[in-house]
VORO-439384 format. One line per field, with one value per residue (C-alpha): residue number from 1; residue in one letter; x, y, z. Coordinates in pm, whole numbers. Each point is the difference from the previous one (the first is absolute). Example, Ala and Ser with C-alpha at 12.3 -4.5 7.8 and 13.67 -1.06 7.14 Angstrom:
// residues 2
pos [1, 2]
code [A, S]
c1 [1230, 137]
c2 [-450, 344]
c3 [780, -66]
END
This chain:
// residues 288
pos [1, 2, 3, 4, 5, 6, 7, 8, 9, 10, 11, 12, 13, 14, 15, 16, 17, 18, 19, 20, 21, 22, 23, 24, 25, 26, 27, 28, 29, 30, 31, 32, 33, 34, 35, 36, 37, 38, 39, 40, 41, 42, 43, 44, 45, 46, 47, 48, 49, 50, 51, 52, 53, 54, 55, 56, 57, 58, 59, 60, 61, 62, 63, 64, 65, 66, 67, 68, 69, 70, 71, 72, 73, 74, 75, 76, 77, 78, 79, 80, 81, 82, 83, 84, 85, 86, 87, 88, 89, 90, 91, 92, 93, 94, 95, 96, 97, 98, 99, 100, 101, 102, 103, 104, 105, 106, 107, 108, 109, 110, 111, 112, 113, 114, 115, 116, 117, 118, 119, 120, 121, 122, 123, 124, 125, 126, 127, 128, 129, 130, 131, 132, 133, 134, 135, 136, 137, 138, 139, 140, 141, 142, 143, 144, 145, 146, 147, 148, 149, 150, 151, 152, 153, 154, 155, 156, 157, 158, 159, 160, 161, 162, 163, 164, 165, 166, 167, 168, 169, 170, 171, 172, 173, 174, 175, 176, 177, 178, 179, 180, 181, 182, 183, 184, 185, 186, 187, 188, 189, 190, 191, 192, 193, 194, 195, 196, 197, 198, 199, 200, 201, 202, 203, 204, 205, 206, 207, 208, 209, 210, 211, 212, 213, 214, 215, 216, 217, 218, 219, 220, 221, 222, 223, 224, 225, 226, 227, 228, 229, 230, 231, 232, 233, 234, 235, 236, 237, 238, 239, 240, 241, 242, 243, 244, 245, 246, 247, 248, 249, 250, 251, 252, 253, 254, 255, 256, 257, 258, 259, 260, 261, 262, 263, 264, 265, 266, 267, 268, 269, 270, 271, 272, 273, 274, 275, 276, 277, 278, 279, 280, 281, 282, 283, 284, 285, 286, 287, 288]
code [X, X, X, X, X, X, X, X, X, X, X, X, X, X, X, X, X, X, X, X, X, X, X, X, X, X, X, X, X, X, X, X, X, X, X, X, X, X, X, X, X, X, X, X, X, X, X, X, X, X, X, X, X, X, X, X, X, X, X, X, X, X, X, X, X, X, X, X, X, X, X, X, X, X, X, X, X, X, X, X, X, X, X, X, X, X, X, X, X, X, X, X, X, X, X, X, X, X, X, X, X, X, X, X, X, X, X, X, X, X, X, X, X, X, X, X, X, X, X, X, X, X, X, X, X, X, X, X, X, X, X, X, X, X, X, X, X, X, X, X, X, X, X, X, X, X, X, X, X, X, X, X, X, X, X, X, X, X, X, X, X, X, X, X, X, X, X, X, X, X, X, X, X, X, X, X, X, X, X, X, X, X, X, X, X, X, X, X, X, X, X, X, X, X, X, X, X, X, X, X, X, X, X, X, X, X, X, X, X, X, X, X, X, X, X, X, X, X, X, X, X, X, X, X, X, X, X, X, X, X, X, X, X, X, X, X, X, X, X, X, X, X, X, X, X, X, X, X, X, X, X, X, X, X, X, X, X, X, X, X, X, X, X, X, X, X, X, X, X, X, X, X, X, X, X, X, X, X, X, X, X, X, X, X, X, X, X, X]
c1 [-2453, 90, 320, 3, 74, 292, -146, 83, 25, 96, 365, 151, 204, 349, -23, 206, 406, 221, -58, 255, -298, -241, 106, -148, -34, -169, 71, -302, -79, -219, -44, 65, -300, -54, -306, 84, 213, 353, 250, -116, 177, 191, -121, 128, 168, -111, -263, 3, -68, -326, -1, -156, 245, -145, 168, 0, 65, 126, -176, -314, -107, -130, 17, 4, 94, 48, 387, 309, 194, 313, 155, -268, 167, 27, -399, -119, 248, -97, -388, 16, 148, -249, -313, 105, 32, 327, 159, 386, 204, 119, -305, 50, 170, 115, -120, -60, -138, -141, -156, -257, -99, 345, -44, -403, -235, -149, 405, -24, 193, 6, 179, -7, 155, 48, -154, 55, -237, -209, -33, -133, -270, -81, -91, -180, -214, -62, -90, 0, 2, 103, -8, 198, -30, 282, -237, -188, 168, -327, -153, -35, -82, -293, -102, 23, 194, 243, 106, 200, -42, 97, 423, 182, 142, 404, 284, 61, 363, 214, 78, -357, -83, 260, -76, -67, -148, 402, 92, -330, 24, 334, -58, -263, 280, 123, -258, -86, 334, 69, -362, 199, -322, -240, 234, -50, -337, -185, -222, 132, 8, 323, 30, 320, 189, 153, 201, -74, 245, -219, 297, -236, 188, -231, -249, -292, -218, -321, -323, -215, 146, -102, 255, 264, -20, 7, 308, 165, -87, 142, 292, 90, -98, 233, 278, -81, -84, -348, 1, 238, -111, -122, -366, -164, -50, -241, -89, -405, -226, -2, -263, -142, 183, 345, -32, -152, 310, 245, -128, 16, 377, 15, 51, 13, -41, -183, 115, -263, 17, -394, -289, -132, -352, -151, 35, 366, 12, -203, 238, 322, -145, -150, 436, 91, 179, 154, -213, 131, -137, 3, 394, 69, 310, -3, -303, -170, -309, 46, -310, -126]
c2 [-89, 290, -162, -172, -361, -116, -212, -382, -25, 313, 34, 234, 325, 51, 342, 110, 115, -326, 139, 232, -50, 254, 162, -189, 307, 324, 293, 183, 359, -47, 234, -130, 89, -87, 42, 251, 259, -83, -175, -327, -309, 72, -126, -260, 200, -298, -260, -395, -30, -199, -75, -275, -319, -201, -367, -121, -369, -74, 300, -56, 260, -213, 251, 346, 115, 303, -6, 211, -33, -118, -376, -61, -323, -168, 96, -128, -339, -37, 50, -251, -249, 108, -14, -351, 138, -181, -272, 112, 322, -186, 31, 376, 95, 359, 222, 369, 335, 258, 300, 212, 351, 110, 367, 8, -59, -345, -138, -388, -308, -303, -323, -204, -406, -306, -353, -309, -120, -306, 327, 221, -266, -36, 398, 57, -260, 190, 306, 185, 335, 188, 345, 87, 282, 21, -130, -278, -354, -105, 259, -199, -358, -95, -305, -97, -343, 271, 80, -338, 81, -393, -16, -317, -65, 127, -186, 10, 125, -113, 383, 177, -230, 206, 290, 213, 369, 124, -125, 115, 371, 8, 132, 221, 191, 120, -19, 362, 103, -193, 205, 204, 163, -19, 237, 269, -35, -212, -165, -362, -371, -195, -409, -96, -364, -108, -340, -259, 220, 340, 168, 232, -41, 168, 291, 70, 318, 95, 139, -273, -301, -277, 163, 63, -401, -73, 216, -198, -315, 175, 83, -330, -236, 267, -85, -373, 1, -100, -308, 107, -52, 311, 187, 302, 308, 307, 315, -25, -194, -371, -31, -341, 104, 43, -369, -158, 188, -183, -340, 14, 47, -271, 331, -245, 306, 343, 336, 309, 358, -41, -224, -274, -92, -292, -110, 52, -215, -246, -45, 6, -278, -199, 13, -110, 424, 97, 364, 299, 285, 352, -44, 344, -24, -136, -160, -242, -252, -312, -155, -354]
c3 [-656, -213, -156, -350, 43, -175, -287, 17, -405, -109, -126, 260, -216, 61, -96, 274, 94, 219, 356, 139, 285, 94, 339, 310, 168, -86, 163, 185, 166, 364, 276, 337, 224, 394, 221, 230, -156, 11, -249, -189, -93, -311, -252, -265, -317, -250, -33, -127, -352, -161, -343, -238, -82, -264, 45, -323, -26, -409, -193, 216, 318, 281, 267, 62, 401, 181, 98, 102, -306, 164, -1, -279, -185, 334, 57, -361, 75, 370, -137, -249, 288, 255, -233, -140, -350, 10, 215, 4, -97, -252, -181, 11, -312, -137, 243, -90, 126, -161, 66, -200, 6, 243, 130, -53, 241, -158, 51, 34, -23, -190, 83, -282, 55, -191, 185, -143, -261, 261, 259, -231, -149, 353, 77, -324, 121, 308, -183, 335, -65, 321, 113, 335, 274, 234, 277, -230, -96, -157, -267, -317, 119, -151, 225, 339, -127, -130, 329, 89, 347, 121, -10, -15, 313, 39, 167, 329, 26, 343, 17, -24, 323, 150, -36, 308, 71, 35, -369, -181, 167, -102, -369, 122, 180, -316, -250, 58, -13, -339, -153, -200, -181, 277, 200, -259, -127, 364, -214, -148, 123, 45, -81, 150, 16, 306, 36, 285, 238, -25, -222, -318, -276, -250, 23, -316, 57, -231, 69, 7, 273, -289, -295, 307, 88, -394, -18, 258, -188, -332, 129, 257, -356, -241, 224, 37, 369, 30, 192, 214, 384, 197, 33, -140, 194, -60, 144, -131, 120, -73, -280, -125, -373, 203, 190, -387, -147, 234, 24, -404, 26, 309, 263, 324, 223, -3, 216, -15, 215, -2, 62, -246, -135, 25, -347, 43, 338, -205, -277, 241, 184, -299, -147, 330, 26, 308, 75, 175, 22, 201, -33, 203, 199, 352, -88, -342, -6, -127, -156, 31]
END
């Protein structure tokens, strides 16, 4: 890995303007080509911002990962809730972005957050330092204990046991149309919530499918809806990190565009997580 690692006991500066937010889209110059001769596909006019976001949990940098820098107080809260660095949103506490360097090419972001005093004994005990990729959920852990790959099993809801192939293709109808960013730029994941009927109520796009999924968490615990009954969906592939991620916040069922792995089946099936998968209108595999 080429980036620093964000340093576990080092005081993290704040040496940096509140975020007006760095632009989630850049724009870009390409040349349409096609094999052939003839006129190519027009080409996209911008592409998805990457930048560095330090999560910074009271003074300390725990994390530093690749992200759009969009919706990125929901992705620090719904991180610290997915992770287990904390247990509720109300152990999230004065929230704030910041960003450093603006209008130079080493721009990044900082979210810096207050967790309650037993949470933060807790995570300095972990001393996890982690590094993150938008593909990677993993650079950092220093153990294979680390991983917590074994979930507590969830509730059973009445509802997830009905859910059939019409309701859970029903907020894939629209997910693409609600990819405000993607449409532009063609090259960011979507985390979406959908209630027991099918209806998406909320749509989080970043580069990397496990800060999208956080930012859903973020922003459902912000407005004090986590809890509420209905199922995840995602236009990536369903990654053992995405499943781990959901069963944390007691996710009772899972909706992916692609395949999964077999850690992730392993995990869905260990939390008792209703799987589907392939979710590509007529058709979606559900995974026993």
């Amino acid at each position: 890995m080429t980036d620093s690692p964000a340093t576990a006991g080092d005081d993290a500066p704040r040496d940096a303007a509140p975020a007006a937010a760095l632009p989630p889209l850049v724009a870009a110059a390409a040349a349409p080509w096609r094999a052939g001769g003839g006129e190519g596909v027009p080409p996209p006019r911008a592409v998805a911002a990457e930048v560095p976001v330090a999560l910074v949990f009271n003074g300390i940098s725990h994390a530093v990962m690749m992200a759009t820098p969009q919706d990125l107080a929901e992705f620090a809260v719904g991180f610290a809730l997915s992770e287990g660095i904390v247990e509720s949103p109300a152990d999230c506490r004065d929230v704030e972005v910041l960003v450093h360097a603006e209008g130079t090419p080493d721009a990044s972001c900082a979210v810096h957050m207050e967790i309650a005093p037993r949470q933060f004994a807790r995570l300095k005990e972990r001393r996890r330092a982690l590094v993150g990729r938008t593909g990677c959920g993993v650079c950092g852990i220093d153990s294979l204990q680390a991983l917590d790959l074994h979930p507590e099993p969830l509730p059973a809801p009445a509802w997830r046991d009905r859910l059939d192939v019409e309701t859970v293709l029903r907020p894939f109808a629209t997910l693409g149309q609600r990819q405000v960013l993607n449409a532009q730029a063609g090259s960011l994941h979507a985390a979406g919530w959908a209630t027991p009927e099918g209806l998406l109520t909320d749509v989080l796009e970043d580069v990397g499918r496990h800060n999208a999924l956080d930012k859903l968490f973020g922003r459902l615990a912000l407005a004090g809806r986590l809890g509420e009954p209905g199922f995840v969906v995602m236009t990536s592939r369903t990654s053992y990190e995405l499943v781990r991620k959901c069963a944390r916040l007691g996710v009772p069922a899972f909706a992916t565009i692609s395949a999964p792995t077999s850690l992730a089946l392993q995990l869905a099936r260990e939390a008792g997580m209703h799987l589907w998968a392939m979710c590509r209108p007529p058709t979606a595999l559900r995974y026993v």
